[in-house]
C-alpha positions as CSV (number, residue, x, y, z in Angstrom):
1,X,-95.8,90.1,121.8
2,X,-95.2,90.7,118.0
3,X,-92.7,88.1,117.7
4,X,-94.5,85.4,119.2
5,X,-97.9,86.4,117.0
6,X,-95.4,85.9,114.2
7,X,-94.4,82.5,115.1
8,X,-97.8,81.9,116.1
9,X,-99.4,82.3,112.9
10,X,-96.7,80.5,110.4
11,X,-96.9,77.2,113.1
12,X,-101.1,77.3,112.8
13,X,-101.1,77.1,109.3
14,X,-98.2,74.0,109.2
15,X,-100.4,72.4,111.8
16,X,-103.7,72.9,109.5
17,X,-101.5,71.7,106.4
18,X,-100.6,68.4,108.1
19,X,-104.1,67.8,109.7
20,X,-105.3,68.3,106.3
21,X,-103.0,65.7,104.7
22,X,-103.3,63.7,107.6
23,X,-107.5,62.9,107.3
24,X,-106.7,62.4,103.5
25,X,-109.0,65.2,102.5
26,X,-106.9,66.0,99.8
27,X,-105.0,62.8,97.7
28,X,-102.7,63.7,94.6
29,X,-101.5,60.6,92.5
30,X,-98.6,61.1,90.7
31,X,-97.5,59.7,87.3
32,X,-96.5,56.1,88.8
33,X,-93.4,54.3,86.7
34,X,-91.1,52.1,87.7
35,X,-87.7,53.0,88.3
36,X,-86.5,50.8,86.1
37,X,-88.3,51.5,83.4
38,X,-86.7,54.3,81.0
39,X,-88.1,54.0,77.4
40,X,-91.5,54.3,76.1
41,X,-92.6,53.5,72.3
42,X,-96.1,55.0,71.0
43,X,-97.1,54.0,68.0
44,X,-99.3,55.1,65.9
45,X,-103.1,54.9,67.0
46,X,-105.4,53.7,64.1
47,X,-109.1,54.6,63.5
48,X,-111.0,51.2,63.2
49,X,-114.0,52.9,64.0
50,X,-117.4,52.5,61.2
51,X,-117.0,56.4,60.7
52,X,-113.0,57.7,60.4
53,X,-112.5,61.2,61.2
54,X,-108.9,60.9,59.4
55,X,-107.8,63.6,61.6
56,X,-108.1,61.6,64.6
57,X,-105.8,59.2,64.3
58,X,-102.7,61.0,63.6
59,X,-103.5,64.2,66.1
60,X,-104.4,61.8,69.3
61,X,-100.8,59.5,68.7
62,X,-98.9,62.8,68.5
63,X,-100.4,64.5,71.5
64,X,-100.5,61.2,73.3
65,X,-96.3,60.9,72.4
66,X,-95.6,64.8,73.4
67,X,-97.7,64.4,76.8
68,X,-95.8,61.4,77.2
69,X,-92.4,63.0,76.8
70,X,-93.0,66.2,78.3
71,X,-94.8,65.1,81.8
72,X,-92.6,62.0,82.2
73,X,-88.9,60.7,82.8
74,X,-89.2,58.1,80.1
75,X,-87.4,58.4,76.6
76,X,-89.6,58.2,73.1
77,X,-88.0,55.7,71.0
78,X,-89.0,54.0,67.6
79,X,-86.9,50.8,68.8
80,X,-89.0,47.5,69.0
81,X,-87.1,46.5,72.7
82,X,-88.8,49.6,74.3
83,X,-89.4,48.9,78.2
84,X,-92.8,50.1,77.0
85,X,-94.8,49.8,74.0
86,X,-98.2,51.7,73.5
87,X,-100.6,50.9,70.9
88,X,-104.5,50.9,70.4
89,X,-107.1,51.6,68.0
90,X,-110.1,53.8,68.0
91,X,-113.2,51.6,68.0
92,X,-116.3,53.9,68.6
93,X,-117.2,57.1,66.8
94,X,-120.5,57.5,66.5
95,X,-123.6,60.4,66.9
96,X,-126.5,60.4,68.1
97,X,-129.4,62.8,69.9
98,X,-129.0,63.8,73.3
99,X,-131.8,66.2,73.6
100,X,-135.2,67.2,72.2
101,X,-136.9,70.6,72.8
102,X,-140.5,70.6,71.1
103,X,-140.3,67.6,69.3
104,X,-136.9,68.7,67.3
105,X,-133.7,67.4,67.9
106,X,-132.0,69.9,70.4
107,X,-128.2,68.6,70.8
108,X,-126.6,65.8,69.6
109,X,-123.6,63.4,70.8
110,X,-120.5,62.4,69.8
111,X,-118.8,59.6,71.7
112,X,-115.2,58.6,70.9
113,X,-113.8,55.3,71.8
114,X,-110.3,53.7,72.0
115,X,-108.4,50.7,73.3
116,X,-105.0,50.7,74.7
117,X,-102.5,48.4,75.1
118,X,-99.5,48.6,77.3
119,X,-96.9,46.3,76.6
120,X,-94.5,46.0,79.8
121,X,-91.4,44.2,78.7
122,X,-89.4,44.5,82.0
123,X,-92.6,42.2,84.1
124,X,-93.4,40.7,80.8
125,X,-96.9,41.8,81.1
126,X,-100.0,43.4,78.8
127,X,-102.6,45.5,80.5
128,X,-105.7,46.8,78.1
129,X,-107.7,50.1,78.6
130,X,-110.9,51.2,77.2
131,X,-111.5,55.0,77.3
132,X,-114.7,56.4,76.0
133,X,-115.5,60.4,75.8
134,X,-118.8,62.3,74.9
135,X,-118.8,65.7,73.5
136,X,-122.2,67.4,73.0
137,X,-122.7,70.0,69.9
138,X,-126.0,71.5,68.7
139,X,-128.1,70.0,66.5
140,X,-128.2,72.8,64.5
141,X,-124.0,71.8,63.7
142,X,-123.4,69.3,61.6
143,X,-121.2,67.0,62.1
144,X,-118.2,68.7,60.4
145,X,-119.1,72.1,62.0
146,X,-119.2,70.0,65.3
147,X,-115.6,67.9,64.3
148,X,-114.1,71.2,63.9
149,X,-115.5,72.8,66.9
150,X,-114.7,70.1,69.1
151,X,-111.4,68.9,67.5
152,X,-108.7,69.9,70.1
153,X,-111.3,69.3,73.0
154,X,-111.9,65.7,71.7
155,X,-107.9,65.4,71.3
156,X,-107.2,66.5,74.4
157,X,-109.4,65.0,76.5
158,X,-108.3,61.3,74.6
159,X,-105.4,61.8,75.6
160,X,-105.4,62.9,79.2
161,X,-107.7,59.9,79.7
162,X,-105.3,57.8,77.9
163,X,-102.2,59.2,80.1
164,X,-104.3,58.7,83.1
165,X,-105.4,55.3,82.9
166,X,-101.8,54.0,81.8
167,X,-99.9,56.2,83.9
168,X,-102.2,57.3,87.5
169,X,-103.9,53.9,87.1
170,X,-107.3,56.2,87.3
């Protein structure tokens, strides 16, 4: 009777696992490239923005590169025949109020904007991406205490948006 409660139980939980997957309850994307795509080229991200946080620019392309590199197959190269070229620009960063408690300004906003571009060589083919974050800080920060506060959230959010939309098509 033991054995067959310990086949029992190990055979419920595959069924579970399969009915699970099977009703598409849970869907995981993976990072979708073609197979015959090997090389990847990021450049350099610039800050067209009204306000430049000169920070931004050079953080988000690095991260962007070393996510790039580290949770895909393809190889970072400088060459201009790359299978892929990135490039963008950030065109929104801007603040505002978000909140008011008794007639004072409560929190504040800052929403960060870029454009991608993927250049596919191998289908001969551009795609553009817009990506747009908020990040609230207290209106009691200003924004330097909120830039530096906020910095590696804002540059890592950018860039898992960035990697999504180019790479999950989310």
């Amino acid at each position: 009777m033991k054995i067959l409660y310990k086949i029992v139980k190990p055979v419920q939980l595959i069924t579970l696992i399969f009915l699970i997957g099977g009703c598409h309850i849970y869907k995981f994307r993976d990072v979708s490239i073609p197979i015959d795509v090997k090389t990847v080229k990021v450049n350099y991200i610039e800050n067209k923005a009204q306000y430049v946080n000169p920070q931004l620019s050079p953080n988000l392309s690095d991260k962007l590169r070393q996510k790039i590199v580290s949770q895909t197959r393809l190889t970072q190269t400088n060459a201009d025949n790359a299978d892929w070229e990135i490039s963008g620009y950030i065109n929104n960063y801007s603040f505002s109020t978000s909140a008011i408690s008794g007639q004072r300004e409560a929190n504040n906003r800052l929403t960060v904007g870029v454009h991608i571009t993927l250049n596919d060589r191998k289908l001969d083919k551009v795609s553009e991406y817009d990506v747009s974050r908020n990040f609230e800080f207290p209106a009691s920060q200003s924004l330097e205490q909120a830039e530096a506060s906020l910095g590696d959230e804002i540059i890592r959010s950018l860039t898992d948006d960035i990697f999504n939309r180019i790479f999950s098509q989310w």
